[in-house]
N, C-alpha and C positions, 0 to 999 in steps of 0.2 A: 384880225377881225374888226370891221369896221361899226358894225349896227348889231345889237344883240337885241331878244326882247326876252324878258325874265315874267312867266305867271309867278303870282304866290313872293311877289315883291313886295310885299308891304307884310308880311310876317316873320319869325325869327331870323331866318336865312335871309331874306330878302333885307333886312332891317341890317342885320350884321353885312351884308354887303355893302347898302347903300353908307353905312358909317365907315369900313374903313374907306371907300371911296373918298368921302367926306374928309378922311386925315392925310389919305395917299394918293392926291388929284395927280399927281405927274406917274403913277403908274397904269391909268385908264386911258387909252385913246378911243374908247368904244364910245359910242351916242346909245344907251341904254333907252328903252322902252320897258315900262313895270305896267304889268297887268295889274289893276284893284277895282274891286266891288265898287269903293268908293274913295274914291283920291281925293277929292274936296276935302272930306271928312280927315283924310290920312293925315297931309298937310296939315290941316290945322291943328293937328294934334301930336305932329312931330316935322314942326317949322324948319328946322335946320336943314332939313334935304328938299327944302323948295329952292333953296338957293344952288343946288347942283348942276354946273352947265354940262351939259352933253345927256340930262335925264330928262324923260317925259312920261308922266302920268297920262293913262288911260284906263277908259273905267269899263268893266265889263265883266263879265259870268264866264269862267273858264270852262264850262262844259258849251256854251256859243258864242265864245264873244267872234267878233269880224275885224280885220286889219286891210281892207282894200287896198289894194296900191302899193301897198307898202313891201320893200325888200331887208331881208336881215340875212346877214352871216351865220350866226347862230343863235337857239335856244335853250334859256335853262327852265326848264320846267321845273317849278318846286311849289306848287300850287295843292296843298293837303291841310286839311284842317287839324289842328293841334289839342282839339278838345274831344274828349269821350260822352259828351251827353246828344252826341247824333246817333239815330239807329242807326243798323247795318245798310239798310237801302239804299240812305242819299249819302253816308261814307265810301260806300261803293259807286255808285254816281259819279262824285267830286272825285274822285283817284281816278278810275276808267274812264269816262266818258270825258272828264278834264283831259288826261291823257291822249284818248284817242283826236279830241277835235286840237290841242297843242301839234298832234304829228301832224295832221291836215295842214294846219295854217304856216307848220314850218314847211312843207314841202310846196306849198303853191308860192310862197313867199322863196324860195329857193334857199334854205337853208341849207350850208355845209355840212353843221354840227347842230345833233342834238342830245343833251344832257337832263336825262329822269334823276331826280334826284330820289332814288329809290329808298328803305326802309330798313335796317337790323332786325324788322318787325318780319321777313319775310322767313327767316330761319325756324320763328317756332319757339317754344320752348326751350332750353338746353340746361344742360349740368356744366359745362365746359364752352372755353370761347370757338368763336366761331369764324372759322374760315372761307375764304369764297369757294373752296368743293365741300363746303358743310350741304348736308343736305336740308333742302326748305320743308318747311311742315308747319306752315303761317294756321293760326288758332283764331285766330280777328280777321272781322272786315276789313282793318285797314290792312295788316299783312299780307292774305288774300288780294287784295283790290291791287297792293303794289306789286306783287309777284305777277299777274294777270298784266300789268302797265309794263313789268320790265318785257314778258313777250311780247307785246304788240311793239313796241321799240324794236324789239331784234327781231321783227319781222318786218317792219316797216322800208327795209332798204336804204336808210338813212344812216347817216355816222354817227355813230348812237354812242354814249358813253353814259356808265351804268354804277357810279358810286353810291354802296348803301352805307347811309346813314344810322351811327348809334344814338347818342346822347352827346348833351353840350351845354355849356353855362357861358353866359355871358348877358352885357347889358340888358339886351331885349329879352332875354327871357321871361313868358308870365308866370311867377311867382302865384298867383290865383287858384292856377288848374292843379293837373296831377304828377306835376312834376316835384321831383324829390326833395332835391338839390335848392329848387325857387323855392320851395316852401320851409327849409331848413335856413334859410341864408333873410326871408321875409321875417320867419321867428327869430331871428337875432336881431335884425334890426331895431323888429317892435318890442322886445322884450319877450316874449313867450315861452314858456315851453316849448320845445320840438315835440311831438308825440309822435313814436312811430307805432303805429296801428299792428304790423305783424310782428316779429322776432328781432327782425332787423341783421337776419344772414344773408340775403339775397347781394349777389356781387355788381356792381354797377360799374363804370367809366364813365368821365368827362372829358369833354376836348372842347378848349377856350374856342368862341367865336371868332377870332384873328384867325386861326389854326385853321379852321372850318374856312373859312373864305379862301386863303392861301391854299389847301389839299383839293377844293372844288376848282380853281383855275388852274390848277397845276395837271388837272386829271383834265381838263377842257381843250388845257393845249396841248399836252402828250401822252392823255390816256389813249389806249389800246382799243378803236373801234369793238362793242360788244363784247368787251371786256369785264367785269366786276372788278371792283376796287372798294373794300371795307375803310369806310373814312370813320376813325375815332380814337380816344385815347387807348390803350392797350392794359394800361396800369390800373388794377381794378380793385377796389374797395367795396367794404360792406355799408349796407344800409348806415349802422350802427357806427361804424368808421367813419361813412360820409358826414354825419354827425355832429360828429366832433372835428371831423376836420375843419368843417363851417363855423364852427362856433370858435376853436382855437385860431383860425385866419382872419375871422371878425372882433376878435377877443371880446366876447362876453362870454357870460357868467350863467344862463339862459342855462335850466333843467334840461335834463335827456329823460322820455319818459318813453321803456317799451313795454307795450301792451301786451303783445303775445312772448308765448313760451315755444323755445325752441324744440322742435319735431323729434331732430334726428338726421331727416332726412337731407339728402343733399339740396345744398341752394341752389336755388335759380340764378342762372346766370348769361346777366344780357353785357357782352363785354366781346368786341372784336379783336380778331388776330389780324394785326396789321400789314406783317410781314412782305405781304403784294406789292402795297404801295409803296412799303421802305424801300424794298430792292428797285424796284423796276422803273420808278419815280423819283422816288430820293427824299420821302418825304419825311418830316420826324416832328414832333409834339416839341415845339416852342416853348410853351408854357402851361406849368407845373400848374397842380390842382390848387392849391393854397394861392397860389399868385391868381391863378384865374376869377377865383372868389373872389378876390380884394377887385379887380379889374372889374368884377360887374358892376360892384356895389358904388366904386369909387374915379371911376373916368368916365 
């Protein structure tokens, strides 16, 4: 593939793309195009990928942006917003109607390949992890909104490949929002407590951003047209583990404080069964949770 164009480039995934591109220039021959709201702004506030030969910023609204003229090989849609203080309306919006006009612009532009970077969020709920014939039962807008994107993809007629995303730690991570992992690995740095607000039984996975970019091209070049393929770690840890694990790989000294009292009942558990990808791709977790941590914080 010679021309790619990536929506949702200038956030975690797109961010952890664009860096290891950044360290592994002799493995891209692609001329990337990154969709962003605001690429002026982007650049000046993460310099280093201005200097990228074969990428071009371009600024526009994934639910209309326009590429005239322009031909690409393939598309990675991954254009979803990472924060929970949008209602349901324009979270459903920016998934759907991002989606639906991404299939537009890949198919008049002749794209071979297109890649939803789909959600873990679509499954639901669960007590146990979750496979690609789990069945879906999305509880949120954004769940909802991706499971609705993955059909129009498989309906679309296009070479569609369909990795859903769990969870992941690395550099770009924002530490700010509702993320676990960022906010336990932020309170080490600063010194803080960790607080964790519920019990701290709920079972989670990480999978390093190296990891995450390597299983996303690896599923681009030989996934299985309209296929699913579960991208994440498999190795799953509690809240309350995660914890400590952040705190033992950063080595401080930082409280663990849990607020609630445990139930009973079974934890929730947001942790894929990888199995798909191992077999039929060959894919495998590089890099351990502890290392991962140090890697965000420390390269």
């Amino acid at each position: 593939m010679k021309n790619m164009l990536i929506t949702g480039g200038t956030g975690f995934f797109g961010k952890s793309m664009l860096n290891y591109r950044l360290r592994h220039p002799a493995m891209f021959a692609e001329d990337w195009t990154i969709l962003s709201r605001t690429p002026v702004r982007f650049l000046a506030e993460n310099p280093q990928f201005a200097r990228l030969d074969g990428v071009e910023f371009v600024a526009g609204d994934v639910r209309d942006f326009d590429l005239p003229g322009r031909r690409f090989d393939a598309v990675i849609h991954a254009a979803t917003p990472a924060v929970t203080t949008l209602n349901d309306e324009e979270m459903t919006s920016i998934v759907v109607d991002g989606t639906r006009r991404a299939l537009e612009i890949a198919k008049r532009c002749g794209a071979r390949k297109f890649m939803l970077t789909s959600s873990g969020a679509v499954y639901g709920p669960r007590a146990e992890t979750a496979s690609e014939e789990s069945p879906c039962n999305p509880i949120t807008a954004y769940g909802k909104g991706k499971l609705l994107a993955e059909r129009m993809c498989l309906e679309s007629g296009l070479h569609v490949l369909l990795p859903r995303c769990f969870a992941f730690v690395g550099k770009y991570l924002n530490r700010g929002i509702h993320f676990a992992i960022g906010n336990f690995i932020q309170n080490c740095l600063d010194g803080e407590d960790i607080v964790i607000k519920g019990d701290g039984t709920p079972l989670r996975s990480y999978l390093y951003a190296d990891d995450l970019v390597e299983w996303l091209w690896t599923i681009l070049e030989h996934g299985e047209s309209g296929r699913v393929y579960n991208v994440g770690s498999g190795v799953a840890c509690s809240i309350r583990e995660l914890a400590e694990e952040v705190r033992r790989a950063l080595g401080a000294e930082n409280a663990i404080r849990v607020l609630g009292v445990p139930t009973g009942a079974p934890p929730s558990v947001y942790v894929p069964d990888v199995a798909r990808a191992e077999a039929e791709l060959g894919l495998r977790v590089k890099v351990g949770l502890a290392d991962a941590i140090r890697r965000s914080c420390y390269e």
